[in-house]
N, C-alpha and C positions, 0 to 999 in steps of 0.2 A: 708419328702423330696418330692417335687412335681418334675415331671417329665411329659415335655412337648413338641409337635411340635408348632409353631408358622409359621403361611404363613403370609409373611410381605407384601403383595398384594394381590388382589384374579382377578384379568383380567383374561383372557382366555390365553394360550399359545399362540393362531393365534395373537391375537392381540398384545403379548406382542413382538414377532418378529417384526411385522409390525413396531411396534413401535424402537423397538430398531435397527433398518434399517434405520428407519428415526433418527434418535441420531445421526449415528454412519455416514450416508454416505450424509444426507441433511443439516447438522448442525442445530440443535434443536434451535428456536429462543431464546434463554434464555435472550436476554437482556429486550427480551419483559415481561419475568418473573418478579414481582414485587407482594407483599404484603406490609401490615403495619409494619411487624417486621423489614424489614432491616431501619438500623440507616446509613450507609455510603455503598456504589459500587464501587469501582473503577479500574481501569487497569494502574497498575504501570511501569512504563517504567526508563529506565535509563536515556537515552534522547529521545528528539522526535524521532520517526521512530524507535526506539529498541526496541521491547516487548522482556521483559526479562521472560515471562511466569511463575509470577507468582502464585502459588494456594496453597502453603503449607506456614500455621504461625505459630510460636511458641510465645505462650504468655511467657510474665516474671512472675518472682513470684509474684508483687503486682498488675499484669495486667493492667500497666496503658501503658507498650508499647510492641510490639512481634518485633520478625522479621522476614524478607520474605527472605529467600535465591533461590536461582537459579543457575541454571550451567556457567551464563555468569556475576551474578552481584547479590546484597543482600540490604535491606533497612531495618532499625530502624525504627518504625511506632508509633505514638502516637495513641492507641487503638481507644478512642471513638470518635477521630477528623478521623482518618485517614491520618494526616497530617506526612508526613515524615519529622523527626529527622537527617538521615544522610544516603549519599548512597553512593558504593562502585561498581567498574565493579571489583572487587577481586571478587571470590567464596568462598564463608562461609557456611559450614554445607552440609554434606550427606543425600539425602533425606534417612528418616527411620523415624519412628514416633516419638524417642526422642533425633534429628540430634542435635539441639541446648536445653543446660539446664542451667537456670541460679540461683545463691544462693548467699546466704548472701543477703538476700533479691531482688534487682536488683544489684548490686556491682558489682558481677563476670558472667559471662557465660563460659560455656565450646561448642568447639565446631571442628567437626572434615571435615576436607576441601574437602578429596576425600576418596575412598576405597583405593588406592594406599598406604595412610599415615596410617602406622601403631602406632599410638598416637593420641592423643587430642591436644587440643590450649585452652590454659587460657586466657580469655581476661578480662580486666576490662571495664564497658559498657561505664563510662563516660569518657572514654580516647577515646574511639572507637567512642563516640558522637561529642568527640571535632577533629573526622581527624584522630590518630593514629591508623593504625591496626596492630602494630605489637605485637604479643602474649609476655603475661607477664612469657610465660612458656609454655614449648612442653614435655608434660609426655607420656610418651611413653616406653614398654619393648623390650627389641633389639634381634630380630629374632621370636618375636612371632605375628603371623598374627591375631590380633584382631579382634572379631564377634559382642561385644558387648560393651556398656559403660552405666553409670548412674552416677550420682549424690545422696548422701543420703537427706531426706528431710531437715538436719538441717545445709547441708553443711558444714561436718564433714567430708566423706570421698567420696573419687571415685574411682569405680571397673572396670579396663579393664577385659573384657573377651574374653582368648583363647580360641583355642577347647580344650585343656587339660587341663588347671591351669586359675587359675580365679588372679586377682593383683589389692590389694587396695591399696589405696595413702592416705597420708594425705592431706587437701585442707587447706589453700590455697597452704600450701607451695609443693605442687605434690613431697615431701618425701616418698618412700615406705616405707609400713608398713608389710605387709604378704601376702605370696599367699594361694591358696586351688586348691585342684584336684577335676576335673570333672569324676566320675567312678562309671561304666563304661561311659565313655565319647563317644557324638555321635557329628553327623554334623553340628548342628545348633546351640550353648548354646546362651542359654540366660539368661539375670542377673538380677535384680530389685532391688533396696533396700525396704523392707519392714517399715522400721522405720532407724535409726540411727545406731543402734546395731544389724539389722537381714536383711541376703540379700534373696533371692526368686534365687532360679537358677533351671536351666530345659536343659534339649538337647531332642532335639525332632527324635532323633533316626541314623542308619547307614545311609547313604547312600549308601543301601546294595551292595554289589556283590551277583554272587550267595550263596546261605548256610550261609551267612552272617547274628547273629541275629540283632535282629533292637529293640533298648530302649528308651522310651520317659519319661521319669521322671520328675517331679517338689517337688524341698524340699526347707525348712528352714535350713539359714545356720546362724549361730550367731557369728559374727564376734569376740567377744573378746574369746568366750570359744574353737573358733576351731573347732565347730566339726557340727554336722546336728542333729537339736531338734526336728524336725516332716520333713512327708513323705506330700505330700498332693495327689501327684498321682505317680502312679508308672506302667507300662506293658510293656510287653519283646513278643517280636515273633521272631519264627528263620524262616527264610524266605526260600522260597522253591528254588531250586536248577534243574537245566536241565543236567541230567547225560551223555546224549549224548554231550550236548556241555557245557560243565561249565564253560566256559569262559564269556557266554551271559546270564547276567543277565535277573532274573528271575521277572515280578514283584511282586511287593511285597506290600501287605495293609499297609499304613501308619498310625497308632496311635494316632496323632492327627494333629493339623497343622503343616505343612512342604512345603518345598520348591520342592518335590523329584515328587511327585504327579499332576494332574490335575483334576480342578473339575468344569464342567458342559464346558469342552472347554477352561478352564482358567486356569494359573498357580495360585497356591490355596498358597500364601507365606503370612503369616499373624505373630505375636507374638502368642507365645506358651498361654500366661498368660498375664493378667493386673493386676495391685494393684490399689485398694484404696487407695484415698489421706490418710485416716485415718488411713490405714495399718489394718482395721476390716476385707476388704474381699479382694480373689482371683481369679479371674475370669479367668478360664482355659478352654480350647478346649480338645476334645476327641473322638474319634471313638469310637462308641457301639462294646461289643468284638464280637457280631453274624456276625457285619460283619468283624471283624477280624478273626476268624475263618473261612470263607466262602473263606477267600482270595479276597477281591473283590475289584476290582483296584481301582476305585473312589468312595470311600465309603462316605456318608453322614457326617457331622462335627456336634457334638453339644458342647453346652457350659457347665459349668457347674459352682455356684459360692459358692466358700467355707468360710467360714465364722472363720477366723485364733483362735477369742477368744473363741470360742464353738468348735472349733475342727472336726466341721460335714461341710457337704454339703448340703444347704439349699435347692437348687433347680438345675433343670438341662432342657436346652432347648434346641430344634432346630430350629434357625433362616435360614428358607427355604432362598434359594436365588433361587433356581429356574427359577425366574420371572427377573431374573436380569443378565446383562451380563457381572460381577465380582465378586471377592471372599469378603464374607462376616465375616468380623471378626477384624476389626479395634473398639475398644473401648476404652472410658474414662470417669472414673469417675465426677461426680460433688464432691465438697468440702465437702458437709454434708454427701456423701455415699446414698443420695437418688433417685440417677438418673446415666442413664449410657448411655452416648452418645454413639450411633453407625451410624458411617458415615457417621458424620455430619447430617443426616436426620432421624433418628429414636432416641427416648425417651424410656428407658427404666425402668419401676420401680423396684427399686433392691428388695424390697422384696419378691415381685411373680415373676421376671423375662420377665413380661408381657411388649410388647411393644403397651404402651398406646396413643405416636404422632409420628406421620408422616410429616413431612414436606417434602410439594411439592408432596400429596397424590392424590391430586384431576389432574386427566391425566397422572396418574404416572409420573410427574416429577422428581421425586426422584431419579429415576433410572438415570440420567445425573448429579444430583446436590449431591451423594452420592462423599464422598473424602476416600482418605487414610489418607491423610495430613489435620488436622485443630485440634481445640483446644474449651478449653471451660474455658469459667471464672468461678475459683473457688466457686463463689455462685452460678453457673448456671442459669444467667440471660443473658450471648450473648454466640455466638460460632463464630466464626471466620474459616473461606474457603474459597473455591475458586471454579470454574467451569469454563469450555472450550465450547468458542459458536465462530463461525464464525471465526476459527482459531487464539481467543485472548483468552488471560486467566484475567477472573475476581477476584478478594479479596471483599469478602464481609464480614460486622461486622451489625447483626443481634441480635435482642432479642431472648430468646424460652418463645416462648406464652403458653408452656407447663407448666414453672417455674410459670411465672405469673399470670395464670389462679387459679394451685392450690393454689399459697400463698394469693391469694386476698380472694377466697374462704373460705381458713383455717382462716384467719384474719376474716374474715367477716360475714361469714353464715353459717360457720360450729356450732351448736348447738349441746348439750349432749342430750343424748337421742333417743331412736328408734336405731332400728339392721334390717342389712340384712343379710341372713343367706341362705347358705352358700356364703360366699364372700372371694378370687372369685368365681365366678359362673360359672357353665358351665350347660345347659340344661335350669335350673330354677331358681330361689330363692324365698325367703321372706321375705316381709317386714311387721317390727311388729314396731307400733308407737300407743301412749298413751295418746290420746289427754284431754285437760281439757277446751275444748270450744266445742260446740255442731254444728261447722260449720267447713266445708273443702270445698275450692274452687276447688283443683287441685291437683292432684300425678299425674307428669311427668317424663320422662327421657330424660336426655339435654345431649349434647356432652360436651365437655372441653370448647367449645368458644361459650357455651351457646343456641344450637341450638336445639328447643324442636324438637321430635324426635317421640315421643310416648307418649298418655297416659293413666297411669294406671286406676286414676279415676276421675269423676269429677261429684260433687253435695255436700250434705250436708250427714256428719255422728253425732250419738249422741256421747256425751261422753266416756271416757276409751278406753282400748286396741282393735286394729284393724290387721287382716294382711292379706296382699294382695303378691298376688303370682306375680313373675315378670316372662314370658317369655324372656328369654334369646338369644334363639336358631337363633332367627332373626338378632338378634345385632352381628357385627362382635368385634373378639378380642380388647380389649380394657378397658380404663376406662369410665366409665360415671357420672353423677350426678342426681341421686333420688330426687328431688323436690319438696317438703310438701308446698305448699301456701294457704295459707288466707290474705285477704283484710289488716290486721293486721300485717301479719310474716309469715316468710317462714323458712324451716328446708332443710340442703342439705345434701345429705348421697353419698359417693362414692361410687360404683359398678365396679365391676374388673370383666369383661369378659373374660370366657380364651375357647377355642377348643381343 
């Protein structure tokens, strides 16, 4: 199991105020922002003169259309045109990362109007295409204030969750079928379906009083047996107590993410955990216990991703946000489990945990084009967001040159043969390659968009095995590409940087 920091920037502190002074009080020109990757920009309104602001999309399951909700008005959007399908001044969908979800392929969405409603809305989309918005069904349980909702992936069932009792349905027909108790149950539960038959549920602890303990748990729950088949994290703290006056809470280290805490200046409110499309991993947050023990109010947040069919924790990281002026910890999978979008603008490779792109790295723009809200097509080839420039809110539908970089790569130049070792690397590595021609033009190292970089060697070698040392130490965190050319053919080899 690897266990890692990760600084997703490296500017200077001065500079990154400076900067984010300017974001935050000059309005950052971003319209003037452009590269090759975006496919469509645009600023949807309901009619002239109303910006409906907005920046959060929710793709459908077969991604050929999302929709954009807002506090004043919502649109059905044909993905790769941008073309709107149908618009409503109604409000549809609570902003939260899974407000609108739709199955049975695009047929049904579920989706829930304000915090006030304690229920969902069944809608069917081509009724809603043609003009209709009136719900084909309001599932709802009567007196329980609902925290969470989902959809299973095979639209089979759907779980409201309380803070005590958790209540699944049958879809389409919103028939109850059974509840479960959350215990010890805390402030915040949250639900996921893992597959069809197993849901992910977690509470992320009291929102203590004094002497009040505080539990953050994430388990497997298997819906037809009833009961809980694995723990996947589990810690308890009894929170400290002011004997003079115990009426006045005491604070208290939070566990992992929570709404109860602040971190670096910011309310730190993120999902406890994420699932993989494929239901293989868990991607969960967690406080180191040293600083739980220490008591120490804003303690640092790492990740950690479990891997459900092997039963272990592959790796564990800390995505610094330091350099940033919000909380870090919105992710989602790509379809294959190969990549893991984090806010909208970092690439994450699930096997090392390494974040290998950055969009909008160069000036740190990132740090303004970073979302809560946005989505990714299931092969991981666009992502769909939004950003705020000049008091308008943009939607944009982008490729990741990240996808397309490796798959052209893997399709094309990836050759058997030759190792670098250790990979990742951190300090050094080597590479050993076997050649059976008595000339070498070039060993370089290129970035992902091909940018040579460095190189290792350059003239003619004889025949057989070679290996040449890479410093590493220079190169910041990331992936790169090892480059073997002759006049003839070229060999690429991937390199994974880590600090």
């Amino acid at each position: 199991m690897k266990t890692d920091k990760i600084s997703l920037a490296t500017p200077s502190k001065g500079f990154v105020c400076i900067l984010l002074f300017a974001c935050v009080f000059l309005s950052f020109p971003l319209q003037a922002f452009d590269d090759s990757t975006f496919v469509w920009r645009k600023l949807f309104y309901r009619k002239p003169g109303d910006n409906c602001g907005f920046e959060h999309a929710y793709l459908s399951n077969t991604d050929s259309i999302f929709v954009l909700p807002d506090l004043r008005c919502f649109h059905l959007v044909k993905t790769l045109s941008g073309e709107i399908l149908y618009t409503s001044s109604e409000y549809l969908g609570w902003q939260n990362p899974r407000a609108i979800i739709f199955f049975d392929g695009d047929r049904y969405f579920i989706a829930r109007r304000n915090t006030s409603t304690q229920g969902v809305f069944l809608y069917e989309t081509q009724r809603v295409l043609n003009g209709d918005l009136i719900p084909l069904d309001t599932i709802r349980v009567e007196g329980v204030e609902m925290q969470d909702y989902d959809v299973s992936p095979g639209g089979k069932y759907l779980v409201l969750q309380g803070y005590l009792y958790g209540y699944i349905f049958d879809l389409p027909t919103g028939n109850f079928l059974k509840s479960y108790k959350m215990e010890p149950y805390g402030r915040r539960p949250q639900a996921r379906f893992l597959n069809d038959d197993t849901l992910v549920i977690a509470v992320d602890g009291w929102k203590s009083t004094s002497g009040e303990p505080r539990y953050y748990w994430i388990r497997l729950y298997d819906i037809n047996k009833g009961m809980i088949i694995d723990t996947i994290y589990s810690n308890h703290k009894d929170c400290p107590i002011d004997t003079q006056k115990p009426w006045i809470p005491v604070p208290c280290t939070p566990l992992g993410p929570t709404c109860d805490q602040e971190w670096y200046g910011w309310t730190y409110c993120v999902p406890m955990f994420t699932v993989s499309r494929t239901g293989r991993y868990i991607l969960y947050g967690f406080v180191p216990q040293e600083y739980i023990d220490s008591n120490v109010f804003a303690p640092p947040l790492w990740w950690a991703l479990y891997d459900v069919r092997e039963k272990k924790v592959l790796w564990k990281k800390q995505y610094d946000n330091s350099v940033s002026h919000g909380d870090f910890g919105i992710f989602k999978f790509a379809a294959d489990d190969k990549i893991i979008l984090l806010h909208a603008t970092h690439i994450i490779d699930v096997k090392t945990g390494d974040v290998v792109y950055i969009w909008g790295e160069k000036d740190n723009k990132w740090i303004v084009l970073k979302q809560h809200y946005f989505d990714i097509t299931k092969d991981g080839r666009y992502i769909i967001s939004g950003y705020e420039s000049d008091n308008e809110a943009f939607t944009y539908l982008r490729r990741n040159p990240y996808v397309d970089v490796v798959n052209e790569a893997s399709e094309e130049t990836f050759i058997e043969g030759g190792t670098i070792v250790p990979n990742p690397a951190d300090g050094k590595a080597v590479l050993e390659i076997d050649i059976s021609e008595s000339k070498i033009d070039k060993i370089t190292i290129n970035t992902l968009q091909g940018e040579e970089i460095k190189v290792i060697f350059e003239g003619m070698l004889p025949e057989g095995k070679h290996l040449f040392e890479i410093n590493t130490k220079e190169l910041a965190s990331g992936m790169y590409f090892v480059v073997v050319q002759t006049s003839k053919w070229l060999k690429t080899y991937k390199l994974i940087v880590t600090k």
